[in-house]
C-alpha positions, 0 to 999 in steps of 0.5 A, spaced: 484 605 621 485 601 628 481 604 633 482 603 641 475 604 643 475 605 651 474 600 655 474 596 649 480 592 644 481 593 637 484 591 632 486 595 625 490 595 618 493 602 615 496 602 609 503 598 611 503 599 618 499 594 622 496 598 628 493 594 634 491 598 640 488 595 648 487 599 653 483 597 660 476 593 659 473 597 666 475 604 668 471 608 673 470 616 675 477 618 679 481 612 675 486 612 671 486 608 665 492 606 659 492 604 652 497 602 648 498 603 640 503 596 638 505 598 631 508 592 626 511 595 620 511 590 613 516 594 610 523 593 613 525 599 611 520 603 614 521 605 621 515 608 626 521 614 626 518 616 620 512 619 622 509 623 628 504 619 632 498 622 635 492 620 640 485 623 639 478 621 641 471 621 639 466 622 644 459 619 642 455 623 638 461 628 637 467 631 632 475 629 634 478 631 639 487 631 639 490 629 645 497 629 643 503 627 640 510 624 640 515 624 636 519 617 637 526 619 634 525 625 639 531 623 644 528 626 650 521 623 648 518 629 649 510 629 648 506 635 646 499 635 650 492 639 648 492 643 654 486 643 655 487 636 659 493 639 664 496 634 668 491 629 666 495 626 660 501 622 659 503 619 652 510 616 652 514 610 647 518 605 647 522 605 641 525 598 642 518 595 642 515 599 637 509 602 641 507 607 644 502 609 651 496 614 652 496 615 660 489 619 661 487 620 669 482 622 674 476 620 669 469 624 669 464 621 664 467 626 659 472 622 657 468 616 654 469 617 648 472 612 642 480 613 642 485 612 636 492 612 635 494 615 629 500 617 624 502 622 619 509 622 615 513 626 617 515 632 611 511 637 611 511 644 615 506 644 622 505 649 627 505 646 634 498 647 634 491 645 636 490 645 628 496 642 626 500 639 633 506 638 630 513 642 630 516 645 625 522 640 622 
């Protein structure tokens, strides 16, 4: 899987999808920092609308931890946040470029952690949840 280690870049492969994720090299207490997710599609009858698209983090040492997601076919683009992080989180897209943005503000050491974009096809029921952050389609 890709993962987006903060502060550093990498790259990775998920099944057909092409995920690379950057984000800042240096971000200190206070600061804000941003990654991005850049999704390249090998099957041309595939679109990123087919799927949900979320942020998590592993601190070091610990489990995951969901950020939130977005749903880019939603027109409004309207994220759903952990909401544990308050104003402090931003996620937005850019359909027309396949990517979509991790905004993370006011950081304390809390926040180092690995973070990672990730998917999941859309279909099945969820509850919008910290369990299962997804809505109901």
């Amino acid at each position: 899987s890709g993962c987006a280690s903060f502060p550093s870049l990498c790259t990775g492969v998920l099944s057909e999808v092409q995920i690379v994720q950057s984000g800042s090299k240096v971000a200190k207490p206070g600061e804000t920092f941003s990654l991005t997710c850049s999704i390249t599609l090998s099957d041309s009858d595939e679109s990123i609308d087919s799927y949900y698209w979320s942020w998590i983090r592993q601190p070091p040492g610990k489990g995951l931890e969901w950020l939130g997601w977005i749903d880019p076919a939603d027109q409004k683009g309207r994220p759903y946040y952990n909401a544990k992080f308050g104003a402090r989180i931003r996620i937005t897209r850019d359909t027309s470029k396949n990517e979509f943005y991790l905004q993370l503000s006011s950081l304390t050491a809390a926040d180092t952690a690995t973070y990672y974009c990730t998917r999941e096809r859309k279909g099945a029921q969820r509850e919008n949840s910290m369990e299962h952050p997804y809505k109901n389609k």
